[in-house]
Backbone bond lengths (Angstrom), bond angles and torsions (degrees), N, CA, C in turn:
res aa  C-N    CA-C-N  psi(-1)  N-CA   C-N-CA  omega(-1)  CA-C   N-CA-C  phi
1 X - - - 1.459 - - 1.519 108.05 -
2 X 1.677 121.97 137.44 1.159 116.53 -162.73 1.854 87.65 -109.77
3 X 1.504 87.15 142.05 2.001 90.12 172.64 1.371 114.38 -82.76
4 X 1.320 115.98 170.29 1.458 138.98 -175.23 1.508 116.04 104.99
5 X 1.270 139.88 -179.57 1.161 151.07 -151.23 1.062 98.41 -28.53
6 X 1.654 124.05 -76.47 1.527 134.88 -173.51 1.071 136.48 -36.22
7 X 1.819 80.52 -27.59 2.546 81.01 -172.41 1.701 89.87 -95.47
8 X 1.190 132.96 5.05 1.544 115.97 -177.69 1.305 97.63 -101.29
9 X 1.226 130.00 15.35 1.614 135.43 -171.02 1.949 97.94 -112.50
10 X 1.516 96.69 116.46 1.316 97.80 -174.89 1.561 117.32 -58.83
11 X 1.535 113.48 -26.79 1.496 118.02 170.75 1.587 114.37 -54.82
12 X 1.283 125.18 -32.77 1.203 135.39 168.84 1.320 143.07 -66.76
13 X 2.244 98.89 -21.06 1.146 112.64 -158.65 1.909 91.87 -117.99
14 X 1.035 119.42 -47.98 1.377 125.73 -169.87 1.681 115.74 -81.89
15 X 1.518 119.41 112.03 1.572 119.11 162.62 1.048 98.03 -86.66
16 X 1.511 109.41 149.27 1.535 118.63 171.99 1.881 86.48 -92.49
17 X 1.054 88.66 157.14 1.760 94.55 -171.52 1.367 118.83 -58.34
18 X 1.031 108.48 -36.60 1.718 112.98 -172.32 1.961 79.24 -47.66
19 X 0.903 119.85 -62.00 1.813 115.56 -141.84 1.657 97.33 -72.12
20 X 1.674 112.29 -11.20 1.656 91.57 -175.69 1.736 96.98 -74.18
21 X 1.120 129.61 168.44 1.261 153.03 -172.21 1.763 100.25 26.49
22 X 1.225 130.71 43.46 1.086 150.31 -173.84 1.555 113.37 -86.79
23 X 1.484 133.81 158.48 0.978 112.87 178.89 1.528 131.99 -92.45
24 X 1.393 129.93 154.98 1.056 114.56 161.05 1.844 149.65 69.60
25 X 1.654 78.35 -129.93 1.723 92.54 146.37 1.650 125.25 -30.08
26 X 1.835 85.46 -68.90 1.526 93.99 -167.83 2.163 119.86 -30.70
27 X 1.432 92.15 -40.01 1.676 120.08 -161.04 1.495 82.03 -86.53
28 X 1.520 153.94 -37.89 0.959 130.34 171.63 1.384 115.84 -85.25
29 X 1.057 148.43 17.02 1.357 146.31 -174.17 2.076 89.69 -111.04
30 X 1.309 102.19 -37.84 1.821 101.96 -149.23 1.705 75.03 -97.67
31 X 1.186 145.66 -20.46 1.683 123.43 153.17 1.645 118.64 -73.06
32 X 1.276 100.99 -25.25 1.588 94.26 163.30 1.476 122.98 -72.50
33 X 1.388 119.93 -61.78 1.324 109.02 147.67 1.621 134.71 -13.40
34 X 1.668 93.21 -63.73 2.006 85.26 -172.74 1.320 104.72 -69.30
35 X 1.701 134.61 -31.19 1.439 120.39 162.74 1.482 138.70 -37.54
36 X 1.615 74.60 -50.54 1.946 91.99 175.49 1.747 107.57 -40.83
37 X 2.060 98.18 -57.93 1.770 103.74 -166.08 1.425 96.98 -69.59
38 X 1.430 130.98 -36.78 1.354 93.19 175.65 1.730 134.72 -109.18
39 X 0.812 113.53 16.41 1.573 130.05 141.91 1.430 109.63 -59.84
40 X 1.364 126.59 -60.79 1.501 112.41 151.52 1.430 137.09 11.55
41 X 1.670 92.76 -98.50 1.691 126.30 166.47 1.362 96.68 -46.01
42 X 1.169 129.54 -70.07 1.252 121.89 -159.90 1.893 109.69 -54.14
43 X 1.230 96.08 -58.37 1.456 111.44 -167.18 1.942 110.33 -43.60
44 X 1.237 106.04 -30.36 1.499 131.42 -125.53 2.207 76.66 -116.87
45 X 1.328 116.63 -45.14 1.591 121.81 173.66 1.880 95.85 -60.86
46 X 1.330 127.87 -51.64 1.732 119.79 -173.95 1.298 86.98 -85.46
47 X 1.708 161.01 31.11 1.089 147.53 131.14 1.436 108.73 83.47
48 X 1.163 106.74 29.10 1.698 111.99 168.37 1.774 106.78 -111.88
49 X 1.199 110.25 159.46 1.551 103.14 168.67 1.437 113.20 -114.88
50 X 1.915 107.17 164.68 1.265 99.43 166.38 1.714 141.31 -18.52
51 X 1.115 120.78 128.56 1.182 101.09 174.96 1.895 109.87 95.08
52 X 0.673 119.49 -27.98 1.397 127.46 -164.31 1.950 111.08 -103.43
53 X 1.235 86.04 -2.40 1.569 91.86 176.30 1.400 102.98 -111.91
54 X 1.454 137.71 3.96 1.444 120.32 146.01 1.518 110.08 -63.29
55 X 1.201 108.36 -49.56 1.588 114.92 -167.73 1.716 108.35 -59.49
56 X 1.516 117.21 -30.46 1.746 117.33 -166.12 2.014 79.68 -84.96
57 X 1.321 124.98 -29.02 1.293 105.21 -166.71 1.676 106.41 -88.42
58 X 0.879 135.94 12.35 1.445 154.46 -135.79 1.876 83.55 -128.64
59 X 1.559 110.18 -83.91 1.681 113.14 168.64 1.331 118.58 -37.06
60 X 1.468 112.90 -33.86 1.861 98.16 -165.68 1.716 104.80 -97.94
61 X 1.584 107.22 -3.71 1.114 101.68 168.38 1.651 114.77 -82.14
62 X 1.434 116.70 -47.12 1.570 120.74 -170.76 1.365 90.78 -103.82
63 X 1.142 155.46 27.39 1.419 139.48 154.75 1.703 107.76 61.05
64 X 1.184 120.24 -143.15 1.069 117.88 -154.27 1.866 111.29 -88.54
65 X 1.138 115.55 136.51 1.528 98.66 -151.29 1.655 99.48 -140.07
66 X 0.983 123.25 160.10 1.934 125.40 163.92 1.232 103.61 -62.63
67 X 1.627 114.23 130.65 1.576 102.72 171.05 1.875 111.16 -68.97
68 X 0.882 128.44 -14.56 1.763 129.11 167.40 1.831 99.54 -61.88
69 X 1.142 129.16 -8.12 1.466 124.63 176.70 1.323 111.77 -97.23
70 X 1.272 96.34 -31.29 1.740 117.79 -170.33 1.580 95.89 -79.05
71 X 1.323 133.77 -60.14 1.260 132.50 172.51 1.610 101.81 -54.84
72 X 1.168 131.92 -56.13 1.750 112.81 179.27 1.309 120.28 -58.18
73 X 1.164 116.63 -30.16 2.092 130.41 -179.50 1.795 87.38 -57.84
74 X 1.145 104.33 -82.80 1.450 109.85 -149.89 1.811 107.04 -67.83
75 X 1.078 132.05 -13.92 1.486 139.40 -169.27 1.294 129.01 62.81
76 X 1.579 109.21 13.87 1.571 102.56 176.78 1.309 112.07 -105.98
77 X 1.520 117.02 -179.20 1.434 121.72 -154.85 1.494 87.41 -90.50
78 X 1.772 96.42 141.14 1.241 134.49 -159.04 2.220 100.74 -70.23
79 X 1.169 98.92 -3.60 1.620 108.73 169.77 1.631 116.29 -90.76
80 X 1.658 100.18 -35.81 1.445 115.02 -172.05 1.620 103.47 -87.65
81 X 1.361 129.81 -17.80 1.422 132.31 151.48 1.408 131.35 -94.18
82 X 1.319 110.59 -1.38 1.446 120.75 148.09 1.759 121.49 -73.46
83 X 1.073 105.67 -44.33 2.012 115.21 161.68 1.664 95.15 -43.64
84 X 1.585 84.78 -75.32 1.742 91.77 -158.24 1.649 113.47 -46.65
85 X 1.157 118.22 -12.66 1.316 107.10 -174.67 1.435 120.44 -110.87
86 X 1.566 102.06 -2.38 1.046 114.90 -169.90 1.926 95.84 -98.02
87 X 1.290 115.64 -32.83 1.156 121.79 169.29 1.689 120.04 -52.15
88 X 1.180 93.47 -59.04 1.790 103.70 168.75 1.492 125.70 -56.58
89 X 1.468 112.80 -37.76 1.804 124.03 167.35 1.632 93.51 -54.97
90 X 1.419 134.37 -64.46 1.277 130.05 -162.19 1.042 114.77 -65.07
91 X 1.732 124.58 -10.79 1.754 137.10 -177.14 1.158 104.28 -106.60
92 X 1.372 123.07 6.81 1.757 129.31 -159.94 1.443 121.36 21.47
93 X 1.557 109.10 55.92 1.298 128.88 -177.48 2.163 103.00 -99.52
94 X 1.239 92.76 -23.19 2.023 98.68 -174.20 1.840 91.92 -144.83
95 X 1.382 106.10 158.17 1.354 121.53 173.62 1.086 108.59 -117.41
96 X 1.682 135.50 174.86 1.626 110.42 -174.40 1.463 78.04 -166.32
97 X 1.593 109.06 129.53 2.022 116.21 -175.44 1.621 92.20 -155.58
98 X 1.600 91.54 147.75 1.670 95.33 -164.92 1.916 86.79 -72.19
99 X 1.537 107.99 165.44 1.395 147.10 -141.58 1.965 87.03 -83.16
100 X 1.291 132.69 88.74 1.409 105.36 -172.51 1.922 122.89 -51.27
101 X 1.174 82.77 -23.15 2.159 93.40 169.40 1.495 101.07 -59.08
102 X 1.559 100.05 -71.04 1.539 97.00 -160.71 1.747 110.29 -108.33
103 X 0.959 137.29 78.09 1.520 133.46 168.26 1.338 112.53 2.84
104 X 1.632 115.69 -63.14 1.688 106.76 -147.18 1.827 88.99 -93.83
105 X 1.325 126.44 25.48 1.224 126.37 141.94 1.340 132.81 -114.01
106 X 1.346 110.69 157.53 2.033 112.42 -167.66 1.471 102.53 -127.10
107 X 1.464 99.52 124.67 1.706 110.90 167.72 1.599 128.78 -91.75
108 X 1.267 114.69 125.14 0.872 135.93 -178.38 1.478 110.53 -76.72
109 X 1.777 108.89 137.91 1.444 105.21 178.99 1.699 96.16 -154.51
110 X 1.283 119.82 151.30 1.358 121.09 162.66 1.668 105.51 -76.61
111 X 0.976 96.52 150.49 1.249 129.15 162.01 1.453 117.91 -61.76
């Protein structure tokens, strides 16, 4: 067990028995899990949330982009990446300026 935040987190510290010498799966589901909680914490300390760091890694790979690209890259509904991006402009994590080509589109850029 590695120390710091995670191992003082009882989700981190306690198997219910079935999972000690358990198979498999079990040990990959409950390391996916403890990633999830601490990717979390972490994610959640630079003020982004779950989920929202495909999309900031998505910008720093292609730079400044149409948000209609940004909604096709990542595959979620074009409402649920309108939040997300609108969340990050207010954290000054992305900037957002209409498209100088096309007006009635807006490019997305990290910060």
């Amino acid at each position: 067990m590695t120390s710091g935040p995670a191992s003082t987190d009882p989700a981190c510290t306690e198997l219910p028995s079935a999972a000690r010498g358990g198979p498999v799966s079990h040990a990959f589901s409950r390391v996916a899990r403890l990633h999830r909680i601490a990717a979390g914490k972490m994610l959640k300390g630079a003020g982004i949330y779950p989920g929202q760091e495909f999309l900031m890694m998505y910008l720093w790979d292609t730079g400044a982009v149409r948000q209609s690209e940004v909604i096709k890259a990542i595959g979620l509904d074009p409402s649920t990446v309108t939040k997300m991006l609108q969340r990050l402009e207010q954290a000054g994590h992305v900037s957002r300026c209409p498209d100088p080509d096309d007006r009635r589109a807006v490019l997305v850029d990290a910060t």
